[in-house]
C-alpha positions as CSV (number, residue, x, y, z in Angstrom):
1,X,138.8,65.1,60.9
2,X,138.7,68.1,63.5
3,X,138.8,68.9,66.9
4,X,135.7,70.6,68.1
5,X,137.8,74.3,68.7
6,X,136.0,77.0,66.4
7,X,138.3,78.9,64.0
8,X,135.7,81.4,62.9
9,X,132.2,82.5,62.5
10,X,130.1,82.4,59.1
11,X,127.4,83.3,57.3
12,X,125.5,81.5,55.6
13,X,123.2,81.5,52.7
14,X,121.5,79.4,50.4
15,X,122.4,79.6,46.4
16,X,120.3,77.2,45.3
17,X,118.5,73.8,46.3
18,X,121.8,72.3,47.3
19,X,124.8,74.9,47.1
20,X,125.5,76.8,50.1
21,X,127.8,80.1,50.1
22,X,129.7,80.6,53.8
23,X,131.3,84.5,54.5
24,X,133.5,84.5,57.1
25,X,132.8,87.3,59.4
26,X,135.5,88.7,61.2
27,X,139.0,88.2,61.6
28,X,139.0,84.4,59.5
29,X,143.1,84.5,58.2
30,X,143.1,80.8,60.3
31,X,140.3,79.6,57.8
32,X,140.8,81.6,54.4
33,X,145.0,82.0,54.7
34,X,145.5,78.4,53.1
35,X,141.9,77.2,51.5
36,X,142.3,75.2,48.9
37,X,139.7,73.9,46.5
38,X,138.6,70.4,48.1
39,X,140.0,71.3,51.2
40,X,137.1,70.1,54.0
41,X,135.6,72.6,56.8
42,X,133.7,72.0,59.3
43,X,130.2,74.0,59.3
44,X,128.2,74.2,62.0
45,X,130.1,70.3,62.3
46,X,129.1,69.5,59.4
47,X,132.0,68.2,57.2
48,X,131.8,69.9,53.9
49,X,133.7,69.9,50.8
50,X,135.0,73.7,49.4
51,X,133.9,74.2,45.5
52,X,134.2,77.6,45.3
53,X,136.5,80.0,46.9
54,X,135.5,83.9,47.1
55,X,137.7,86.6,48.4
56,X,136.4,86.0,52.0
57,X,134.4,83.0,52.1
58,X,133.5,79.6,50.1
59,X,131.1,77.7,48.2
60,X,130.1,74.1,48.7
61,X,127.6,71.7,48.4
62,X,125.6,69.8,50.5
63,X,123.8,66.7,49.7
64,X,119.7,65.7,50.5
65,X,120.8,63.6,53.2
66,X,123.4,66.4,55.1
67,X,120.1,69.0,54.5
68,X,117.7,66.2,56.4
69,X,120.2,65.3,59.4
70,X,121.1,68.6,60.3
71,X,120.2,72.2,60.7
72,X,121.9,73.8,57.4
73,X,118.5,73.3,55.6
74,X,116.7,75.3,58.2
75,X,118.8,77.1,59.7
76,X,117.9,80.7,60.8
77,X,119.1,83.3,58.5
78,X,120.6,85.7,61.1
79,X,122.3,83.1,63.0
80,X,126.0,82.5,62.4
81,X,128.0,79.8,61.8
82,X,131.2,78.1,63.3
83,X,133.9,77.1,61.0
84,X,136.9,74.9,61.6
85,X,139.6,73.9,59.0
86,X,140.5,70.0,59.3
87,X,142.9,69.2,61.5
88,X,146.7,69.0,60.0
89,X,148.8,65.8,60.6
90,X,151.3,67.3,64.0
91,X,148.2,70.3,64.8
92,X,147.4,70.2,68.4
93,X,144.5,68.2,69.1
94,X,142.6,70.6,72.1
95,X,139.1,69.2,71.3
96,X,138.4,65.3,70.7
97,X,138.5,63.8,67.5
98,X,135.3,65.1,65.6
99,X,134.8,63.9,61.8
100,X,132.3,66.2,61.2
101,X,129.3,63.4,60.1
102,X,126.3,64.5,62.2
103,X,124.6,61.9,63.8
104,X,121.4,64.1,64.1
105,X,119.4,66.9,66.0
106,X,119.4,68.2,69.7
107,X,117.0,70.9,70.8
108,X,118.2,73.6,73.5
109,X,116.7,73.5,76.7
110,X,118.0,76.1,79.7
111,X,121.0,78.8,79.3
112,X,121.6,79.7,82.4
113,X,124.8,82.4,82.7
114,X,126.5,81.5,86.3
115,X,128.9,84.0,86.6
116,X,132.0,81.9,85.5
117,X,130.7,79.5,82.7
118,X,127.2,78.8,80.6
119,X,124.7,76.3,81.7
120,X,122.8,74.9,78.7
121,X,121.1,71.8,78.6
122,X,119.7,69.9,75.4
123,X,116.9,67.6,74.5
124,X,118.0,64.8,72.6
125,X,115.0,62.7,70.4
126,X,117.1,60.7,67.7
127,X,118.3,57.4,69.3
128,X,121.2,57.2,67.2
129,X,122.8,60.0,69.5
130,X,121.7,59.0,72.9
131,X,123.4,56.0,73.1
132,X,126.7,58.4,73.0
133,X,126.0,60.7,75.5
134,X,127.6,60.0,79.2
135,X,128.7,61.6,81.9
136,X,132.1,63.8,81.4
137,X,131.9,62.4,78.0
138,X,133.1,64.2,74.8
139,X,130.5,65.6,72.5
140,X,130.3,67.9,70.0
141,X,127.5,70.5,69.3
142,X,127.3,72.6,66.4
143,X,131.4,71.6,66.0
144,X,132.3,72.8,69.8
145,X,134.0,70.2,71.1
146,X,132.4,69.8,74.7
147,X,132.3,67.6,78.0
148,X,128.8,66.5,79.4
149,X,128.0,67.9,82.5
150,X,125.3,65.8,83.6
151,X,122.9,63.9,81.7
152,X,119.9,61.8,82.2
153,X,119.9,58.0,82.4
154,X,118.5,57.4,79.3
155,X,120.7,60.2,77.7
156,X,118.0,62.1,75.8
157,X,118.8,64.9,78.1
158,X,122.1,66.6,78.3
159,X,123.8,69.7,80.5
160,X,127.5,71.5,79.6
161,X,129.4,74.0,81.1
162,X,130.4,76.4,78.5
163,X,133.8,79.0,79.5
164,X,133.0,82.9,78.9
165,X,135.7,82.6,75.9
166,X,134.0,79.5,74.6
167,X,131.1,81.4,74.4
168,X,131.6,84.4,73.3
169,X,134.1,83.1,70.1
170,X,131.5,80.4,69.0
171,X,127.6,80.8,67.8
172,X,126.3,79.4,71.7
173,X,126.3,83.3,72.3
174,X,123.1,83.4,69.7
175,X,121.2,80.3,70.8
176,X,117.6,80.2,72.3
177,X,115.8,77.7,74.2
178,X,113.6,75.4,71.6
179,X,116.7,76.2,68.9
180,X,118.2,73.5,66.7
181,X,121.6,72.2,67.2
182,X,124.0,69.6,65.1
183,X,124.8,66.8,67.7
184,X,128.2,63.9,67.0
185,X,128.7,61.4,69.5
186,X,132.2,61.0,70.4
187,X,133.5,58.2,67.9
188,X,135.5,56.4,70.0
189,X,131.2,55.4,71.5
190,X,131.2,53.9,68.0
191,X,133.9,51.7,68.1
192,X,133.3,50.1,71.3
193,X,129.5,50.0,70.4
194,X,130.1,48.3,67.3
195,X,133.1,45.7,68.7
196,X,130.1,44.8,71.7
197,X,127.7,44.1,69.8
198,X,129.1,42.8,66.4
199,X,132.5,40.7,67.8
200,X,135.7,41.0,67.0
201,X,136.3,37.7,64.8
202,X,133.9,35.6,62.8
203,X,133.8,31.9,63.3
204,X,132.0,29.6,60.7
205,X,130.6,32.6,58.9
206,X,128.7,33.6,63.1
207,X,130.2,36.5,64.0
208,X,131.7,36.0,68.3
209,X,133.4,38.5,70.5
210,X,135.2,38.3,73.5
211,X,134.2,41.9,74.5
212,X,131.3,42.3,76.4
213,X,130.6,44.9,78.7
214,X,131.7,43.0,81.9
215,X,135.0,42.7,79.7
216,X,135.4,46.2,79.6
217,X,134.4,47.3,83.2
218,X,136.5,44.6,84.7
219,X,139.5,46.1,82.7
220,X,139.2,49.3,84.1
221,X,136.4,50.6,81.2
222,X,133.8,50.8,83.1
């Protein structure tokens, strides 16, 4: 589990078909001060497991399906990564609750610098995100834990406002329109998806709810 706030910036390169080598750039002493092996990071918000650990960086390995649903089988060689250490049991929880399981691809649209924050909007094609994305909601993008701005109706189109230090500590600072970007809907979307449409108790083997979505808006969810 993590929060969406970005410890550190990567690189990252490819070993082999499925072993990936991170080294930190920078300052990193929040990330590679207590790494342990099996310890889980966050790269790029993808939860990964450490293997290996090298004097200023780590080893893992990602499987065929983590390569397919995000960008750390194609991602571009010069562009850095984010890195966050999971979250410790008492740590401050800044962000939302990210686990770091991508739900799949979002493509970036304008960056528009306003003076006082970022403007960047994102295309979203893979239903299995959209259904997550709402207004002021939480949502993370590449592991930044962010709020939605605006977003269309049908949410396959997404704007957030981005601070300067946001920015300028995290890899948005390297993005171009048209770039690929690891999208998680906020989980607690999940939860109430899966309660609405799947019940909360099973009668005679038929599975019935008493939460609907007039439930929820009359009760102050809506």
């Amino acid at each position: 589990m993590f929060t969406g706030l970005i410890q550190a910036l990567g690189k990252l390169q490819t070993l082999d078909n499925d072993r990936l080598q991170i080294d930190c750039l920078g300052v990193c002493d929040s990330i590679m001060s207590d790494i342990a092996l099996g310890d889980s990071i966050a790269v790029d918000g993808v939860c990964l497991t450490v293997a290996t650990i090298l004097p200023k960086g780590f080893v893992v390995t990602a499987s065929p399906e983590t390569l397919k649903l995000s960008t750390l089988g194609h991602l571009p060689p010069e562009r850095p990564v984010n890195l966050e250490s999971s979250l410790r049991v008492g740590s401050k929880i800044g962000g939302h609750f990210v686990t770091g399981h991508v739900d799949g691809q979002g493509y970036v649209g304008e960056i528009i610098n306003t003076g006082s924050a970022w403007e960047i909007s994102f295309t979203v094609p893979k239903s299995q995100v959209v259904r997550y994305i709402v207004p002021k909601g939480s949502i993370s993008v590449n592991g930044i834990s962010l709020t939605v701005a605006d977003c269309s109706a049908t949410g396959d189109w997404f704007k957030v406002a981005v601070i300067p230090v946001t920015y300028d500590e995290t890899n948005l600072q390297y993005l171009q329109p048209n770039d690929a970007v690891n999208l998680e809907g906020d989980i607690l979307g999940k939860y109430v998806e899966r309660f609405t449409h799947l019940g909360n108790h099973v009668a005679n083997g038929t599975a019935q709810t008493d939460i609907s979505l007039d439930f929820l808006a009359t009760h102050g969810y809506g």
